[in-house]
C-alpha positions in Angstrom: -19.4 8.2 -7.3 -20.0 11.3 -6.3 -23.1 12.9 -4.1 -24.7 16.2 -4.2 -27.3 17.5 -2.0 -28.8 20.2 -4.8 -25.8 21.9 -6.6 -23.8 21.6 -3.6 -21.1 18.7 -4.0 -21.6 16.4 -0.3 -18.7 13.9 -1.1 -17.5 10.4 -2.3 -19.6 7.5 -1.8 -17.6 4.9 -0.3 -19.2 2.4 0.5 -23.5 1.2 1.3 -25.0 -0.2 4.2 -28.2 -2.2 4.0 -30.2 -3.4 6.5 -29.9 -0.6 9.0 -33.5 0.5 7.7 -36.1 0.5 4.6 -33.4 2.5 2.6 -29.6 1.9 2.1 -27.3 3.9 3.9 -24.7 6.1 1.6 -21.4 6.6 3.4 -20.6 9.7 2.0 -16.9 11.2 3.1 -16.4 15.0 2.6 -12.9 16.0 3.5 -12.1 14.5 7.7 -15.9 14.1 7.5 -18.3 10.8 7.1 -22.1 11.2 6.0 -24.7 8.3 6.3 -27.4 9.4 3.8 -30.7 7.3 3.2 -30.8 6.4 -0.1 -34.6 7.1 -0.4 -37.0 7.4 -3.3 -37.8 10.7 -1.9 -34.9 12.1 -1.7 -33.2 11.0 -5.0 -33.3 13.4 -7.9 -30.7 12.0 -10.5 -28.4 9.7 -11.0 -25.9 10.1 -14.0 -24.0 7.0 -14.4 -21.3 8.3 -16.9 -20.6 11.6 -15.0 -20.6 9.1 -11.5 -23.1 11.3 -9.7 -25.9 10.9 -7.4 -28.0 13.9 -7.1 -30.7 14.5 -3.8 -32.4 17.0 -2.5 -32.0 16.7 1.3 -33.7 17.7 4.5 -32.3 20.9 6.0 -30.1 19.9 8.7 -29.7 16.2 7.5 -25.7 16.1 7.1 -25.6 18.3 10.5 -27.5 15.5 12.3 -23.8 12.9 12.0 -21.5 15.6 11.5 -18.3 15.2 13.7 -18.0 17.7 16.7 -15.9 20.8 16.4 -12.8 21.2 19.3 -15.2 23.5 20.4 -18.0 21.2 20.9 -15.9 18.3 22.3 -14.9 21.1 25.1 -18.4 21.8 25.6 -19.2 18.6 25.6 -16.3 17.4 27.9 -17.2 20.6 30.6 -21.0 19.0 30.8 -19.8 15.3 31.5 -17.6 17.4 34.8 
């Protein structure tokens, strides 16, 4: 299944976690990236079982808070720990 955040395609759902919170946990993958999207009542717009899409309209800055870190910020990061 597939997730959008508006028009904007997000990624594959791979696989739910439940228990981690009220709502269930999407692990979405986009590319060498993994998401973990609340599948809340809030956020959820559509669902379209016979296209395979899930379609939210997120928080700005949402898939930014678990994003991986660039090389750049793992130098960053790795100067700081010095």
């Amino acid at each position: 299944m597939r997730s959008f955040d508006g028009d904007r395609e997000v990624g594959i759902v791979r696989d739910v976690q439940f228990g981690a919170g009220e709502a269930p946990l999407l692990l979405v993958t986009a590319e060498r990236k993994e998401h973990e999207i609340p599948y809340a009542e809030a956020f959820l717009k559509n669902v379209d079982l016979e296209r395979k899409q899930i379609h939210m309209q997120l928080p700005e800055g949402l898939l930014e808070v678990n994003a991986p870190l660039s090389a750049e910020e793992k130098l960053e990061q790795q100067k700081g720990n010095k």
